[in-house]
C-alpha positions as CSV (number, residue, x, y, z in Angstrom):
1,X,-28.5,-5.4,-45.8
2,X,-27.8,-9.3,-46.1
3,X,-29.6,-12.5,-44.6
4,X,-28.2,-11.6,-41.1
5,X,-27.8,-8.1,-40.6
6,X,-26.5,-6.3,-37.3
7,X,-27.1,-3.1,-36.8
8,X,-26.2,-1.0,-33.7
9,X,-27.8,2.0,-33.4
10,X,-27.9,5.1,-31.2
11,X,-30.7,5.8,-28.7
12,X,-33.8,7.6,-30.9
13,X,-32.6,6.3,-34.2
14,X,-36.4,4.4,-34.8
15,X,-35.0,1.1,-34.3
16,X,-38.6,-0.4,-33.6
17,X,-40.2,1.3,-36.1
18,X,-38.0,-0.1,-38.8
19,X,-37.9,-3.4,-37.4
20,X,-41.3,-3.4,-37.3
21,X,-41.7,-2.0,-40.8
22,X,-39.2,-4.5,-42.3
23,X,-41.1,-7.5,-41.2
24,X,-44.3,-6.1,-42.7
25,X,-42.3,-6.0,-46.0
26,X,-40.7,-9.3,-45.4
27,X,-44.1,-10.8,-45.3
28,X,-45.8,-9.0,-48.3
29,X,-42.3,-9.9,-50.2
30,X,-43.1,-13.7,-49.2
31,X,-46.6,-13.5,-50.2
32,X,-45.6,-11.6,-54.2
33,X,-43.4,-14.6,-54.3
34,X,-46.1,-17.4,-53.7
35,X,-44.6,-18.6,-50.6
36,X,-48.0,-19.6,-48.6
37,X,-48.7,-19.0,-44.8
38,X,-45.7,-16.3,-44.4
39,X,-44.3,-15.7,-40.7
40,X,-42.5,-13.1,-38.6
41,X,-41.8,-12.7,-35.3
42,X,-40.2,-9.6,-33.5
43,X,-38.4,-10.8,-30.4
44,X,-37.9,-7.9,-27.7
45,X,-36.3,-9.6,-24.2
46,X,-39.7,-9.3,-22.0
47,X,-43.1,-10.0,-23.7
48,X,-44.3,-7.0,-21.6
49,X,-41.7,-5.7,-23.8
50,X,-42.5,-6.6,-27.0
51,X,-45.9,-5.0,-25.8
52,X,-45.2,-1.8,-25.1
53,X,-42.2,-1.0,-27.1
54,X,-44.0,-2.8,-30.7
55,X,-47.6,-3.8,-30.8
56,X,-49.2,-0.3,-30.7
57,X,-46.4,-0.1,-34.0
58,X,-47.3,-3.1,-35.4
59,X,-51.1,-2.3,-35.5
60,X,-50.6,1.4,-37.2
61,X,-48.9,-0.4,-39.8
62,X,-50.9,-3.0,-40.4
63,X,-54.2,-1.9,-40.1
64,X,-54.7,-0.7,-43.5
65,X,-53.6,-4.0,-44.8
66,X,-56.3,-6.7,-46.6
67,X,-57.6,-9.4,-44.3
68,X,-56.4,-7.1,-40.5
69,X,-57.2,-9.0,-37.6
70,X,-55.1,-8.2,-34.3
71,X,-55.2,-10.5,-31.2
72,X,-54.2,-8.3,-28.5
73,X,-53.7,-11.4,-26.1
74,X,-51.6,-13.1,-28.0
75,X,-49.8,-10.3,-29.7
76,X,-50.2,-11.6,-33.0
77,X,-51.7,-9.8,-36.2
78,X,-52.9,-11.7,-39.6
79,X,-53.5,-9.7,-43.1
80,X,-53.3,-10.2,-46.4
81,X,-55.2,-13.8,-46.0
82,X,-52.7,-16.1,-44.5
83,X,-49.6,-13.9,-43.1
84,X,-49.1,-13.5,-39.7
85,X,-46.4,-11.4,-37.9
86,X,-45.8,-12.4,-33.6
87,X,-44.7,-10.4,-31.1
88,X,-42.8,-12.5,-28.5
89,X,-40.2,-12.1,-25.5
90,X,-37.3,-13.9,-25.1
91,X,-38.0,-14.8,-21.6
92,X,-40.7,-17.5,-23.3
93,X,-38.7,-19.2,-26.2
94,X,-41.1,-22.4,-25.8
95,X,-44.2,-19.7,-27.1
96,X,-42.4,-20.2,-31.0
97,X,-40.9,-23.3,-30.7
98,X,-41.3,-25.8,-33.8
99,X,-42.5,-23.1,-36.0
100,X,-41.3,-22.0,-38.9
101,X,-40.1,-18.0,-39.8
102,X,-39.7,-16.3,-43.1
103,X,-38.2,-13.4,-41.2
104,X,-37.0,-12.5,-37.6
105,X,-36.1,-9.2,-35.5
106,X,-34.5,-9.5,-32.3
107,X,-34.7,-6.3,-30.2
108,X,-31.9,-5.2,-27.8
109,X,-30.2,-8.8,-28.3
110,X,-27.9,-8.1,-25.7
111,X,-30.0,-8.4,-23.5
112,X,-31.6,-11.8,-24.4
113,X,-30.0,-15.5,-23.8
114,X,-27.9,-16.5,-27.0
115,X,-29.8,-19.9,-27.0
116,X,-33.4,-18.1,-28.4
117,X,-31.3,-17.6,-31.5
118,X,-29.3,-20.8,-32.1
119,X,-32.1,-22.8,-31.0
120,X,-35.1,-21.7,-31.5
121,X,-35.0,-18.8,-34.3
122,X,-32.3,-19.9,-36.4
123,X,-33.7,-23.6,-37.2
124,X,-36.6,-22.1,-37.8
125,X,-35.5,-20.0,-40.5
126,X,-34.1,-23.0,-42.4
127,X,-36.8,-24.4,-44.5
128,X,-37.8,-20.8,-46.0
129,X,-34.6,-19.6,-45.9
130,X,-35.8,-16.8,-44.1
131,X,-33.5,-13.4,-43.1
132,X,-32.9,-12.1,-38.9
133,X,-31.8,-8.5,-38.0
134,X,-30.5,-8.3,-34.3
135,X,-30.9,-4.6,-33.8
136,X,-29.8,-2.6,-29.9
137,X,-27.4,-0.2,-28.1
138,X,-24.2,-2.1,-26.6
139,X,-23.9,-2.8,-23.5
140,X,-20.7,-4.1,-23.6
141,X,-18.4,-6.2,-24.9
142,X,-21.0,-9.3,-25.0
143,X,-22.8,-11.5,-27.5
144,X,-24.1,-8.8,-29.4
145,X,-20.8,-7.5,-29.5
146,X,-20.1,-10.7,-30.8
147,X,-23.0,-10.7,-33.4
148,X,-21.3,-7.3,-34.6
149,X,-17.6,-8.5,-35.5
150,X,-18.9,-11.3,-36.9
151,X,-21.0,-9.2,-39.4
152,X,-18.0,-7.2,-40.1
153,X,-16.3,-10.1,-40.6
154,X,-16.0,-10.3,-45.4
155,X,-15.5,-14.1,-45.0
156,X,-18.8,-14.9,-43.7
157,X,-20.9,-13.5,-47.1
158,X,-24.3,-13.7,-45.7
159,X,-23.7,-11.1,-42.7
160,X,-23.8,-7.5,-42.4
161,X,-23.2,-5.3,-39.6
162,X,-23.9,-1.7,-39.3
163,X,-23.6,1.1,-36.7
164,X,-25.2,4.5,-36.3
165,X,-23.9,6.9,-33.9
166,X,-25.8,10.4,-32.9
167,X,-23.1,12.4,-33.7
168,X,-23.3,10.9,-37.6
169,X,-26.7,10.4,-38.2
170,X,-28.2,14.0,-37.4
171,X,-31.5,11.8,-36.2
172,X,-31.7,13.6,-33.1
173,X,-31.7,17.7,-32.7
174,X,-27.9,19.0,-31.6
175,X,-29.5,20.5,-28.7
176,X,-31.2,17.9,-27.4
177,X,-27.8,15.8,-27.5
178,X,-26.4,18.6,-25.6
179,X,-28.9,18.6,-22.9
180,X,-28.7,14.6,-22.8
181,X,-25.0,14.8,-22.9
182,X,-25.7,17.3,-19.5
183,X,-27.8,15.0,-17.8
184,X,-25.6,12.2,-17.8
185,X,-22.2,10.7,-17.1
186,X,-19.8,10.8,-20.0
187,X,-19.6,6.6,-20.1
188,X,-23.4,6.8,-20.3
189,X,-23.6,8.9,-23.2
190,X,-21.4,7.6,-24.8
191,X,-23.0,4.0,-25.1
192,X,-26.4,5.3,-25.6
193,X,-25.7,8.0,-28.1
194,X,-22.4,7.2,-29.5
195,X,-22.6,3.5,-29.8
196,X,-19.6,2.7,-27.5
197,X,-18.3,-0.8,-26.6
198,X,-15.8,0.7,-24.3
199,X,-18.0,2.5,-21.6
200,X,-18.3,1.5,-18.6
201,X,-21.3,-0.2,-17.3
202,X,-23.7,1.5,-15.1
203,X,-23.4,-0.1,-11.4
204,X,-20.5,-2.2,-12.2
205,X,-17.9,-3.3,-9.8
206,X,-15.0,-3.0,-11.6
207,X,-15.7,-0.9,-15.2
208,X,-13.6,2.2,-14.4
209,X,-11.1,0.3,-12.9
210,X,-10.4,-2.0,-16.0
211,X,-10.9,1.0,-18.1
212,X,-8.2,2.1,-16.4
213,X,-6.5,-1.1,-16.8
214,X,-6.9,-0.9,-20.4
215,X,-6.0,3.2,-21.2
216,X,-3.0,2.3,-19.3
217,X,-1.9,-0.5,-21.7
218,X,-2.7,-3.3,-19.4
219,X,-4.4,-5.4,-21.4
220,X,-2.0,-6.7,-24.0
221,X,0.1,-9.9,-24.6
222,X,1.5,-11.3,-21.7
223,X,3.8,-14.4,-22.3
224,X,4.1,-17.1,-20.0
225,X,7.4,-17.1,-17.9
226,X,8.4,-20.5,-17.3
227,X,11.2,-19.9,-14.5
228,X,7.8,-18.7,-12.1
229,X,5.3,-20.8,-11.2
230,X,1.7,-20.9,-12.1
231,X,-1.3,-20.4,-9.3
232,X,-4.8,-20.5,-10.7
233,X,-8.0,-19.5,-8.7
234,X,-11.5,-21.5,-9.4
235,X,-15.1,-20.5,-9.2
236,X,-16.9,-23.5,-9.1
237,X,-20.0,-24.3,-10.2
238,X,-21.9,-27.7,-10.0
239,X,-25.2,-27.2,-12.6
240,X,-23.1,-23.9,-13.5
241,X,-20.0,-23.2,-14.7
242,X,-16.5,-23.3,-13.5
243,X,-14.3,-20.5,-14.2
244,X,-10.3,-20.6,-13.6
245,X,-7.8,-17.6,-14.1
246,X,-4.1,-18.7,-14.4
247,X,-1.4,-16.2,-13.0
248,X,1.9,-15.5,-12.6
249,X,3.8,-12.8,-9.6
250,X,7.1,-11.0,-10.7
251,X,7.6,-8.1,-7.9
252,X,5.0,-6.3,-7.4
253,X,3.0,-7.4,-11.0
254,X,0.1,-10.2,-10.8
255,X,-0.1,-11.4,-14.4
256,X,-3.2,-13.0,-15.9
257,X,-1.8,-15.3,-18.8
258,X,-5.2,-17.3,-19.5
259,X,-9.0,-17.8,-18.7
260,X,-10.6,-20.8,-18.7
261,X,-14.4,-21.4,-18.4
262,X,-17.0,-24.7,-19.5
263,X,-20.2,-26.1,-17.8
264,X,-21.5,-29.6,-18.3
265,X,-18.6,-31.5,-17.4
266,X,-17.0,-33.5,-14.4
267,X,-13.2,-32.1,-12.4
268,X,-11.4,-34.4,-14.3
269,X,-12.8,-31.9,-17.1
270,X,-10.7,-29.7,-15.4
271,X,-7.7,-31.2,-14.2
272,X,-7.1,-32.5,-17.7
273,X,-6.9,-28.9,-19.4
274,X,-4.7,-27.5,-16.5
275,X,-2.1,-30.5,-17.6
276,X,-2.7,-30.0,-21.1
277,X,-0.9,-26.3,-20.4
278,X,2.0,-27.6,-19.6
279,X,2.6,-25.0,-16.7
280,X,4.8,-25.5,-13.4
281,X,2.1,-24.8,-11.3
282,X,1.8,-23.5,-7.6
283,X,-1.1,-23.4,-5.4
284,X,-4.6,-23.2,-7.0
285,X,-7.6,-21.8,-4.7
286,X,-10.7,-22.7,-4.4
287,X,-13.7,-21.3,-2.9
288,X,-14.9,-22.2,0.7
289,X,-17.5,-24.4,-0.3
290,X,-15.3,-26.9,-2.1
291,X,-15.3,-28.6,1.0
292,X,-18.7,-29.5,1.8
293,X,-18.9,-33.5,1.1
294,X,-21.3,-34.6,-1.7
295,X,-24.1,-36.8,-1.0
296,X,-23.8,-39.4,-3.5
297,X,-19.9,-39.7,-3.3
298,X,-19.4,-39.0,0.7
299,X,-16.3,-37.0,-0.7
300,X,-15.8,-33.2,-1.3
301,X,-14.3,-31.9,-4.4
302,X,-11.6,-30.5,-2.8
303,X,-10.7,-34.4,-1.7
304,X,-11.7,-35.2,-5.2
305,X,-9.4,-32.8,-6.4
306,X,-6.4,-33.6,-4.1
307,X,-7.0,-37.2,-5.0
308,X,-6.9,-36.4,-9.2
309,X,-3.1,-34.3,-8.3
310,X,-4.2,-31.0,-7.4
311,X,-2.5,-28.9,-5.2
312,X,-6.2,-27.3,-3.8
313,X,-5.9,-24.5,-1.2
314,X,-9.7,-23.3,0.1
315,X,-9.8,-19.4,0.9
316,X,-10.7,-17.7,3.6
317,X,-14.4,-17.0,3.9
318,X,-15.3,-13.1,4.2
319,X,-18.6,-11.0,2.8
320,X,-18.8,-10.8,-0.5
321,X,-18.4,-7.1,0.0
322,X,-14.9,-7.3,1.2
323,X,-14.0,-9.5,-1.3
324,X,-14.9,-6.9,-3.9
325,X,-12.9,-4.5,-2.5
326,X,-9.8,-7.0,-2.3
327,X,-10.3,-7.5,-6.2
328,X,-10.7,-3.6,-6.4
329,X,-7.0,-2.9,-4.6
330,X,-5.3,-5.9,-6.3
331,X,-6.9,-4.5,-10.6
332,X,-3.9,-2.0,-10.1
333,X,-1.4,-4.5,-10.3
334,X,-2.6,-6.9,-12.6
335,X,-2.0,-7.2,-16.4
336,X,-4.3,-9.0,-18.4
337,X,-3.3,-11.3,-22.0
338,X,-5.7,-9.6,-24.5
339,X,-5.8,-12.8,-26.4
340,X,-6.7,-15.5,-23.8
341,X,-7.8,-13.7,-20.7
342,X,-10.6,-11.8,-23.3
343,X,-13.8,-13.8,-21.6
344,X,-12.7,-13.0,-18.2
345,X,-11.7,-9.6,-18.8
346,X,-15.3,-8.6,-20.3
347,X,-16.9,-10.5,-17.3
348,X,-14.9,-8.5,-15.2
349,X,-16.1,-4.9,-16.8
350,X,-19.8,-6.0,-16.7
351,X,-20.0,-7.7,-13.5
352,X,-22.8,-5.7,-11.9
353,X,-25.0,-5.2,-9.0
354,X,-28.6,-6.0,-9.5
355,X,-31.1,-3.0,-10.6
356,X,-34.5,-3.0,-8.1
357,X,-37.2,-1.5,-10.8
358,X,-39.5,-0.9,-8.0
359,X,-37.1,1.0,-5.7
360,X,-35.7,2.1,-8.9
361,X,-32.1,1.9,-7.0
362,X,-29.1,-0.7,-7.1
363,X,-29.4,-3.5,-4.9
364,X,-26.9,-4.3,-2.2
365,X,-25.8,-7.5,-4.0
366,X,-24.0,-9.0,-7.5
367,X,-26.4,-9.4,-10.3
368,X,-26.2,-13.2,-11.3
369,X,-25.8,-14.1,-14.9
370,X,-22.9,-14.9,-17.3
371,X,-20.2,-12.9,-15.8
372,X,-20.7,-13.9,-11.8
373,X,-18.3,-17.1,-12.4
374,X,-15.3,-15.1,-13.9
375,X,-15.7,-12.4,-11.5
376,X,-16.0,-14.8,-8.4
377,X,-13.1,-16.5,-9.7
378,X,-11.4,-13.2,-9.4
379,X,-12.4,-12.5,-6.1
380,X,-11.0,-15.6,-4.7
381,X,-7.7,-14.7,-6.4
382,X,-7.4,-11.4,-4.7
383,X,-8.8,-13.1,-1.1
384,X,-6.2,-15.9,-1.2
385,X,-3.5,-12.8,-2.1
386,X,-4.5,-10.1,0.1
387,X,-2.0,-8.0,2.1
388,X,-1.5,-4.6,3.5
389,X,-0.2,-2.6,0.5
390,X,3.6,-2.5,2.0
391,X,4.5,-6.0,1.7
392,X,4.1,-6.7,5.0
393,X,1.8,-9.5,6.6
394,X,-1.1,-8.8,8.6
395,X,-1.4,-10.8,11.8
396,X,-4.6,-12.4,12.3
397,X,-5.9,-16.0,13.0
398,X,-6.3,-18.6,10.5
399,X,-7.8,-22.0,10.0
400,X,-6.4,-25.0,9.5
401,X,-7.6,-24.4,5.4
402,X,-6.9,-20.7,4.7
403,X,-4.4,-19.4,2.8
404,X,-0.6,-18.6,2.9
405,X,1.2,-16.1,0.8
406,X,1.9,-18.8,-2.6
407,X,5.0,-17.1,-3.0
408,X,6.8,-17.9,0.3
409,X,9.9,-20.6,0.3
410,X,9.9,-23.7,2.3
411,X,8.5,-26.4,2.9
412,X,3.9,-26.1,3.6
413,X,2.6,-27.0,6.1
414,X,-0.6,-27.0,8.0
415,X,-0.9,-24.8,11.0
416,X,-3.2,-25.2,13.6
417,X,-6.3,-23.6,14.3
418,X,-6.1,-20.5,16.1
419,X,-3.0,-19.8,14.9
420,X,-1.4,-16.6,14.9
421,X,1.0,-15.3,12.1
């Protein structure tokens, strides 16, 4: 172990019960040292959580312990005169904030906002230069997936990271992994009990489809060709973020040669690090609603674009649903640069639909969190490029702001509405 361990452990491994357990030593080591008024604080994602999962743990094996006292409202237990160890969820940072930690767990970090670590848990470490252990199953390539290379990383001396899969550990019986292995879908076993960062996600849109992308080499280095012409399709977000994709079309291919994503800042944010590229661009779409008109500017942002030298295009409107299902027919074509597309292509393999816990069944809409602006973005790319799968154009109506095929020479212009093509 170091002062920031990972460790990434199969299902059954007794994750809580050693977190649990080092914290309890953390605090007794802090208290043989003379360091007064030690803390800890186990961090599960829910505080109904961090109750069911760790408080009945964290009485058994504390309760023997000088000075016990549990507050089951509070979730907090002192012993051994003036140490205290919390039990918080990450869905109520401001509970902890301002205090100070001698030692920190964070349970199934995946699944928590990166910001209860860098700013509330880490500072609070500092003045007792106090240890964390982020402990859980992937889920993904996401911030714990991070958190992990990071640790393996020999340059940064005070991380560790660790991973434990079934088939190594001999934790759980062989039979019982066979009858687990039975019950479920290979990429579900294989991230719960073999610790994979590869498996697809469980209701997500597009998982077996960019694993398919990536087993058939499609994820690699692709170079920018500067004799074609760069399009780009936004997501954009207004207290969210913006996400672009930048492609390229040769034949049949649609090439993905970078990702781009911030929050926080204005277009000209924007505009400035699509010049900055140095691309020849094309057309770049945008969603529908670039063009409803602010209220404290009277302008839209797809005149405010237009005005700052952008090319905008707005895409048809259609369901969400069929927009999905454009993005699933276009994944087969696509290639994806491994280096700067690697933000957008994770988003893409988790982009989910939400979970219903009381219908315990998938809801019949996107889940909303990090990966809904890279995978919107995406979407719009494949509405703005949609045709019939033999290069031939469908006829259909269009408004005076949807989309023409990028790629088609002559002069643009705009066509009336009602239009037919």
């Amino acid at each position: 172990m170091a002062r920031f361990s990972v460790v990434v452990c199969h299902r059954r491994f007794g994750k809580t019960v050693m977190a649990v357990n080092k914290l309890v030593k953390d605090l007794i080591n802090a208290k043989q040292k003379g360091l007064a008024r030690a803390r800890a604080v186990y961090v599960a994602p829910l505080f109904r959580q961090a109750k069911q999962i760790a408080w009945d743990y964290a009485k058994f094996y504390c309760e023997k312990l000088p000075g016990y006292k549990a507050n089951e409202s509070e979730l907090r237990i002192d012993f051994l005169d003036d140490c205290r160890l919390f039990l918080i969820g990450a869905d109520n940072p401001d509970s902890i904030r301002g205090i100070y930690a001698d030692s920190v767990v964070l349970d199934e970090y995946a699944q928590m906002n990166p910001k209860m670590w860098s700013e509330v848990l880490r500072p609070a470490l500092t003045d007792r230069k106090g240890s964390a252990m982020f402990i859980g199953t992937p889920k993904g390539k996401n911030v714990f997936h991070d958190l992990y290379k990071h640790g393996l990383d020999p340059d940064n001396v005070d991380w560790t990271s660790h991973l434990f899969k079934a088939s190594e550990t001999g934790y759980v019986d062989e039979g019982e992994l066979l009858a687990a292995k039975s019950d479920m879908t290979d990429e579900e076993y294989a991230q719960e009990y073999e610790c994979s960062w590869e498996a697809a996600i469980k209701g997500a849109y597009y998982g077996k489809l960019m694993e398919i992308v990536a087993n058939e080499k499609r994820i690699r280095s692709v170079p920018w060709e500067s004799t074609l012409e760069v399009h780009t399709a936004w997501d954009l977000g207004i207290d969210d973020s913006t996400a672009i994709w930048f492609y390229q079309t040769a034949d049949r291919e649609i090439r993905l040669i970078n990702f781009y994503e911030s929050s926080g800042v204005g277009l000209d944010h924007y505009v400035k690090y699509l010049k900055q590229q140095h691309y020849v661009y094309g057309n770049h779409f945008l969603p529908h609603d670039v063009k409803v008109k602010e209220l404290s500017t009277g302008r839209s942002r797809l005149e405010m674009l237009r005005g700052l030298g952008i090319n905008a295009r707005v895409v048809q409107k259609i369901p969400v649903d069929d927009g999905i299902n454009a993005a699933r027919s276009l994944l087969p074509r696509c290639y994806f640069d491994a280096k700067k597309c690697e933000k957008g292509i994770e988003a893409m393999r988790q982009y989910k639909t939400d979970w219903d816990d009381k219908t315990q069944t998938f809801r019949q809409r996107p889940k909303h969190d990090w990966t809904s602006h890279a995978a919107d973005a995406f979407r719009y790319l494949a509405v703005s490029f949609r045709d019939t799968g033999s290069g031939r154009r469908p006829t259909r109506t269009i408004s005076e702001y949807d989309v023409f095929d990028p790629y088609e020479k002559g002069p643009r212009q705009t066509i009336a509405e009602g239009t037919n093509w």
